[in-house]
C-alpha positions as CSV (number, residue, x, y, z in Angstrom):
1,X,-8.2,11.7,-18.5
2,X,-11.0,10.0,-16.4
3,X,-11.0,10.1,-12.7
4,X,-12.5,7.0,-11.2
5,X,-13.4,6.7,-7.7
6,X,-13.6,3.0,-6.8
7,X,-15.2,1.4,-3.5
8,X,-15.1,-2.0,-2.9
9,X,-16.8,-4.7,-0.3
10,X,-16.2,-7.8,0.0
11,X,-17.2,-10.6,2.4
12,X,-15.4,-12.5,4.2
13,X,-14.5,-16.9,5.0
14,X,-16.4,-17.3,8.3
15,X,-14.1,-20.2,9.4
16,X,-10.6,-19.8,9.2
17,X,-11.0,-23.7,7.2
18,X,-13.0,-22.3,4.4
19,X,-9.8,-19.8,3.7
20,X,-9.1,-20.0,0.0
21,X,-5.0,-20.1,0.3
22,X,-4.7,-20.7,-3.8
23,X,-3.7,-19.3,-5.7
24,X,-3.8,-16.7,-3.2
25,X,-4.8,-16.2,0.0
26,X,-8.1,-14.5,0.0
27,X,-9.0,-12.2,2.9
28,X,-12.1,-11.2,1.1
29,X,-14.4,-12.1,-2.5
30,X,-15.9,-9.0,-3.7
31,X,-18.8,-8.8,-3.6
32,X,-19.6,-4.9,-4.7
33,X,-18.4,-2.6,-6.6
34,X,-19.0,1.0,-6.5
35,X,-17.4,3.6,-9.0
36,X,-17.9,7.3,-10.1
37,X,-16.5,8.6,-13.1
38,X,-15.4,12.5,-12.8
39,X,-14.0,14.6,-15.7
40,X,-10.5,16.5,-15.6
41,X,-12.5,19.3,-13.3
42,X,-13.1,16.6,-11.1
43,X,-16.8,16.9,-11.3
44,X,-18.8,13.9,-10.9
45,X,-20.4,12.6,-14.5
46,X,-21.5,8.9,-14.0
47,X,-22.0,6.4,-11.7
48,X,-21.8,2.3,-11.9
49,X,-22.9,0.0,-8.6
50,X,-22.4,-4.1,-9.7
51,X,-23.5,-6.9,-7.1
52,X,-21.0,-9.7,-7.2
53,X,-22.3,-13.2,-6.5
54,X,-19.4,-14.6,-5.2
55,X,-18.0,-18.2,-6.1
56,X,-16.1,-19.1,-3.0
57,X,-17.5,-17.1,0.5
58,X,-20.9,-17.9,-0.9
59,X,-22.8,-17.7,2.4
60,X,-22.1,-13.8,3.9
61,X,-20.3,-13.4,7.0
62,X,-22.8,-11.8,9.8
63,X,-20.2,-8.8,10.4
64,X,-20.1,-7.9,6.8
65,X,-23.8,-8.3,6.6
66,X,-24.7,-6.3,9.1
67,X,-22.3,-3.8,8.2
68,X,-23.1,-3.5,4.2
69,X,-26.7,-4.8,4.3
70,X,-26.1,-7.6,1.7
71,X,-27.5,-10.6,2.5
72,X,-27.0,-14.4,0.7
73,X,-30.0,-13.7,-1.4
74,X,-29.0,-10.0,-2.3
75,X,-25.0,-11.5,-3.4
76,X,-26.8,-14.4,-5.2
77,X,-28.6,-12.3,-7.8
78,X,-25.8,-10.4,-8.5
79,X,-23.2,-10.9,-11.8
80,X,-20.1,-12.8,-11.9
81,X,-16.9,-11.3,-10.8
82,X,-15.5,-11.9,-14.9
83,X,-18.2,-9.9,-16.1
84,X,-18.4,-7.1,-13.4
85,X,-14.8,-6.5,-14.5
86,X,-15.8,-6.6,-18.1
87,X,-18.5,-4.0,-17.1
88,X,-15.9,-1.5,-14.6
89,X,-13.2,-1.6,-17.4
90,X,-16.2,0.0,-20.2
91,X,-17.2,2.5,-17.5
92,X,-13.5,3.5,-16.9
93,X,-12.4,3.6,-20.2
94,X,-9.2,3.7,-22.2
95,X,-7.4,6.8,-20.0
96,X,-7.9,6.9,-16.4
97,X,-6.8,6.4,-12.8
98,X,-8.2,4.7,-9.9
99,X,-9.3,7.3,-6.9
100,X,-9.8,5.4,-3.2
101,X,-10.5,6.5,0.5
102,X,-7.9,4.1,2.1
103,X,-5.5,2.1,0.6
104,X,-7.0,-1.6,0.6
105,X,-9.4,-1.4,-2.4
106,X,-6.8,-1.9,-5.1
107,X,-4.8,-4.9,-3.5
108,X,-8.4,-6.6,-2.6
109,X,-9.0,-6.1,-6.4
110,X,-6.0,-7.9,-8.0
111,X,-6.1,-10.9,-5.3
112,X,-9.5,-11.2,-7.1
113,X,-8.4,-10.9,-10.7
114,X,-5.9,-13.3,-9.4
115,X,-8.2,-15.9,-8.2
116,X,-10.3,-15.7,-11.4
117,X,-7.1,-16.1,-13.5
118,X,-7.8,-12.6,-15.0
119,X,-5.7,-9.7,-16.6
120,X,-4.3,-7.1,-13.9
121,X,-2.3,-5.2,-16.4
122,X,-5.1,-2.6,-16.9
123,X,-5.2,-1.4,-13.5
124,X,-3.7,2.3,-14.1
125,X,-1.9,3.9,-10.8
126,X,-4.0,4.5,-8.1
127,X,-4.4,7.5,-5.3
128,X,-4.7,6.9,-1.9
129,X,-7.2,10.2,-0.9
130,X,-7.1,9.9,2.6
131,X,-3.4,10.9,2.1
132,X,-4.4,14.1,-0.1
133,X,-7.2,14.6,3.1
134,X,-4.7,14.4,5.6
135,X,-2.0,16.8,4.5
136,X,-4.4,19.3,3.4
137,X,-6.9,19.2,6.0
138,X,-4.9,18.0,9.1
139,X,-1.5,18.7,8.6
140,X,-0.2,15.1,9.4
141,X,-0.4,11.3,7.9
142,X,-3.0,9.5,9.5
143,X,-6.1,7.6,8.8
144,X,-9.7,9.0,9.1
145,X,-13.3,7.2,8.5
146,X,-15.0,8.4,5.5
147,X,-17.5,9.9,7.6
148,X,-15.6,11.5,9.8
149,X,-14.2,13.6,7.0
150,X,-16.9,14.1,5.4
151,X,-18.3,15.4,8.7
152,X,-15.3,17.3,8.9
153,X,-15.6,19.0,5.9
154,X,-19.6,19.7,7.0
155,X,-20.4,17.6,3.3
156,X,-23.7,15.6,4.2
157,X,-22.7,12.1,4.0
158,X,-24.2,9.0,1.6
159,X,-25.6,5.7,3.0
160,X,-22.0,4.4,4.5
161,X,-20.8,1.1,3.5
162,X,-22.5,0.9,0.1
163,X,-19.8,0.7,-2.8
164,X,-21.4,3.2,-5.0
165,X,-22.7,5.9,-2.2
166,X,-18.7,5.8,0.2
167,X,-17.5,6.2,-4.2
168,X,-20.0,9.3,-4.1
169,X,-18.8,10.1,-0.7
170,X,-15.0,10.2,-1.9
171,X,-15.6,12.2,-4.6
172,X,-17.5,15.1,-2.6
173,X,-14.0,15.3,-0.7
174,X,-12.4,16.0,-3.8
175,X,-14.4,19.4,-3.7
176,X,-12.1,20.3,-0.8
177,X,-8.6,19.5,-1.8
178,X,-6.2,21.3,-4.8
179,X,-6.5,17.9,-6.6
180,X,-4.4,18.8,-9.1
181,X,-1.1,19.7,-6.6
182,X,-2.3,16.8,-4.0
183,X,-1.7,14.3,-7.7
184,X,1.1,15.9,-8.2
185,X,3.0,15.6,-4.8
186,X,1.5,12.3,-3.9
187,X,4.7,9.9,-4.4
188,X,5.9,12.3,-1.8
189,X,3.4,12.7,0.7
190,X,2.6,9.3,0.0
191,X,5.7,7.8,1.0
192,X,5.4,5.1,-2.0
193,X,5.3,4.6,-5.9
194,X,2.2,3.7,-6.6
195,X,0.8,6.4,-8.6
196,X,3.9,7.0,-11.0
197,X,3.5,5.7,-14.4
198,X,5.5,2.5,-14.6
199,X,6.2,-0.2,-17.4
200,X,4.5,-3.5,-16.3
201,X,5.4,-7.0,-17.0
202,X,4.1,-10.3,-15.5
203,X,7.4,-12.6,-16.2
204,X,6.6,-15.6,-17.9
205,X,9.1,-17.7,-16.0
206,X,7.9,-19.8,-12.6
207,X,9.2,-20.3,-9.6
208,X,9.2,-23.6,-7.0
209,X,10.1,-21.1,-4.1
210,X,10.2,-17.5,-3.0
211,X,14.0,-18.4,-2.2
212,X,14.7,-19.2,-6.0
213,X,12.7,-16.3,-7.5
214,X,14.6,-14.0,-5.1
215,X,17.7,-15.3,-5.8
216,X,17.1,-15.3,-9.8
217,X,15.9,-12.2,-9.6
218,X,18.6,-10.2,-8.2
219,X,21.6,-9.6,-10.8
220,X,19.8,-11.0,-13.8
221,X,19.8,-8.1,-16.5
222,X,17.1,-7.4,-17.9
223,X,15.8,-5.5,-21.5
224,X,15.5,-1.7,-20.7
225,X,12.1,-0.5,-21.6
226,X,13.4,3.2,-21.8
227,X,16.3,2.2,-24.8
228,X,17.8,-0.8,-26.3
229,X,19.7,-1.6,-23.8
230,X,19.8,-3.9,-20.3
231,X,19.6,-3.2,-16.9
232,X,21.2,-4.8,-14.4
233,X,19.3,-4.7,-11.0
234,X,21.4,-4.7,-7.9
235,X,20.5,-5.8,-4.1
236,X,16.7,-6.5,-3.9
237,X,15.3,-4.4,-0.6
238,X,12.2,-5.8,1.0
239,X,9.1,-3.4,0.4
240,X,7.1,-5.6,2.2
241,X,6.1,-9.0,2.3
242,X,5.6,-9.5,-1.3
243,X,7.1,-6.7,-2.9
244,X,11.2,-5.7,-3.4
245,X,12.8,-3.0,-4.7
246,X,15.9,-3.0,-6.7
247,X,18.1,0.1,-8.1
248,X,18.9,-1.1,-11.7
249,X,21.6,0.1,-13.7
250,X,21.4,0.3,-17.6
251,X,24.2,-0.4,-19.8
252,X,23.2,2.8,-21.6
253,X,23.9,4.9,-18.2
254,X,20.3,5.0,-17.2
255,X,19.5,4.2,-14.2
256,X,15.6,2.8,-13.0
257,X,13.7,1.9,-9.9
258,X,12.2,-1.7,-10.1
259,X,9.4,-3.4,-7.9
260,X,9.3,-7.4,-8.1
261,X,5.7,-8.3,-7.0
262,X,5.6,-12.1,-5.6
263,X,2.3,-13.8,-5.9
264,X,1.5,-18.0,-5.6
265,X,0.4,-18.7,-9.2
266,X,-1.4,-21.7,-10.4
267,X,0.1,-25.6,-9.8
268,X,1.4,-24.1,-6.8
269,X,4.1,-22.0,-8.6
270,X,5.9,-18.5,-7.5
271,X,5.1,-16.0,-10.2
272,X,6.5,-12.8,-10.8
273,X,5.7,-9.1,-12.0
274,X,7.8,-6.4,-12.5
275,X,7.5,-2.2,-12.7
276,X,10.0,-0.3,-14.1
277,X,9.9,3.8,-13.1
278,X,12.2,6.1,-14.4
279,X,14.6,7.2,-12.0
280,X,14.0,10.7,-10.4
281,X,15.1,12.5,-7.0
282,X,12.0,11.4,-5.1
283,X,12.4,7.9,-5.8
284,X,15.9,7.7,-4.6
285,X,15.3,9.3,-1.6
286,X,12.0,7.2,-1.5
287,X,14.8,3.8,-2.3
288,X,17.0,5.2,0.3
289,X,14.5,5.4,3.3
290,X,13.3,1.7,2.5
291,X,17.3,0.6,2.0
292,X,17.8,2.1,5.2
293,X,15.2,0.8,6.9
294,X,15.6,-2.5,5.8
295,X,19.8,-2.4,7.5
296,X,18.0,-1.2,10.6
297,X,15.6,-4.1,10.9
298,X,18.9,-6.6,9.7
299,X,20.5,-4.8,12.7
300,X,17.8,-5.4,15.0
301,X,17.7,-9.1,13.7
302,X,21.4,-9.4,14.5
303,X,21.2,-7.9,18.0
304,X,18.2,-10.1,18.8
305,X,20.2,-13.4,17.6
306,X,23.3,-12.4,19.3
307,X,20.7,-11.6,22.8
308,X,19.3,-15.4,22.0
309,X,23.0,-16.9,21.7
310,X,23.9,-15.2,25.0
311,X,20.8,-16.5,26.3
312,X,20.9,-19.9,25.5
313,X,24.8,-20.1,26.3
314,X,23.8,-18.5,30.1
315,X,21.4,-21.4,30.3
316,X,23.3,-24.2,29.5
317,X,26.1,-22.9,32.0
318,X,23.5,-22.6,34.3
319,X,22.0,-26.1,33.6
320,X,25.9,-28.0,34.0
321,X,26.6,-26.2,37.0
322,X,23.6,-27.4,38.9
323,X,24.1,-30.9,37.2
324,X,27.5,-30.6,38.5
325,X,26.2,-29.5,42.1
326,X,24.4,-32.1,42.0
327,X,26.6,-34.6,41.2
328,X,28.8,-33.6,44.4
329,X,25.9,-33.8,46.6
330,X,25.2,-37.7,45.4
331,X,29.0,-38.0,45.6
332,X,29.0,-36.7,49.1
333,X,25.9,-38.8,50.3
334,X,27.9,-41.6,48.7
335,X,31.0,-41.3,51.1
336,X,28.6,-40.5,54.2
């Protein structure tokens, strides 16, 4: 098993018009990757830096310039983003994870397989250090720069905002954390299901509108991966605003977790993918927080319309009786 520690940057539209919003919308085009390989003993073994000339936010945004260092000639002699993921998938090869200080990197990277119409079904499960960081070092969930935790741990910190030196960064950390029980506990600590092994499948099928992928979604049974039978998903529960969970129930007895990931395909379609996670303890308590959760914020909704209805009602009493008012005082200037 390979460890990778991945760091990312990207640049960014400077005009909100030169947004790419298909086939999704693109906060950011990568436009460097950073990555360090470590072995089982988390020790590092290899490094990979890739400059990305990027095809869309070709001219870099000041901010990110000034921040990262890249300029428009730097991005412009770098590789295409097809073949810097052709090089990132050699260097990880065949049995790995995905290591990050935050939790942005891996979402930035499948909007971008996305836009180049490439494979994202090799992207293993991913851990969020700073989650790991915060448990063992501050005894709470919260966010921290990468060097202020490097600082922290009194590590001497790489050139910040480089892919490749924040990747060495993030792997220094690693020095300072039981790795090995922080993997092990992170679906709890991390509040999420990210790093449990799932079975992945983009759905062939396409969708006009999220409304009719929702709806065909919930209740259709499915094949279960885990024997030969189906399951037969039940309510889906918003994760958040492109991912739903579903408890599913196989005919066998089993019973799974499953995430629906939206995403806006080509010919301005609705496509789908699906995980699959064998049902354990955490996950339904991890199901019931978000279930919960979810009635709370339908409960909230309801008070807020029923607040609005009052509202509006009060308002338009209001309105007729000063209509009416007024309609005595003309009739009483009238008879005067």
């Amino acid at each position: 098993m390979n460890y990778i520690v991945l760091d990312l940057e990207w640049n960014q539209p400077r005009f909100a018009e030169e947004t790419v919003r298909k086939p999704v919308h693109l906060v950011g085009e990568i436009v460097q990757i950073g990555a360090v390989r470590m072995n089982s003993r988390f020790s590092m073994k290899k490094e990979l830096r890739l400059t990305v000339c990027p095809k869309y936010y070709r001219k870099m945004h000041r901010k990110v310039q000034r921040i990262t260092g890249l300029d428009n000639a730097a991005v412009q002699k770098g590789i295409s983003f097809p073949e810097a993921v052709r090089k990132l998938k050699k260097f990880c090869g065949k049995d790995f994870v995905f290591l990050t200080w935050g939790p942005d990197d891996i979402p930035m990277l499948q909007d971008n397989l996305t836009l180049f119409s490439l494979d994202e079904d090799w992207i293993p499960a991913f851990y969020d250090l700073q989650v790991l960081f915060s448990h063992q070092k501050l005894g709470e969930l919260r966010q921290m720069a990468l060097e202020d935790a490097i600082a922290l741990l009194g590590e001497k910190p790489f050139q910040a905002h480089d892919a490749l030196c924040d990747a060495k960064s993030t792997a220094l950390i690693c020095r300072h954390l039981d790795m090995a029980g922080g993997l092990r506990d992170y679906p709890r600590l991390a509040g999420d299901i990210t790093a449990r092994p799932a079975e992945k499948k983009e759905l062939s099928v396409r969708f006009s509108t999220r409304g009719e992928a929702l709806q065909e979604l919930g209740g259709t049974p499915f094949s279960c991966p885990f024997c030969d039978g189906y399951l037969i998903p039940d309510e889906l529960i918003p994760q958040n605003a492109n991912k739903y969970l579903s408890v599913a129930t196989c005919t066998g007895g089993e019973r799974a977790l499953v995430r629906f990931r939206l995403f806006r395909s080509s010919r301005d379609r609705i496509g789908v993918a699906r995980e699959i996670f064998p049902m354990d303890e955490i996950l339904a308590d991890f199901y019931e927080s978000k279930r919960l959760h979810y009635e709370e914020q339908k409960k909230s909704a309801r008070k807020k319309e029923k607040l609005k209805r009052a509202r509006r009602k009060a308002r338009l009493r209001s309105e007729a009786t000063e209509a009416s008012a007024g309609r005595e005082e003309e009739v009483e200037e009238a008879v005067l």
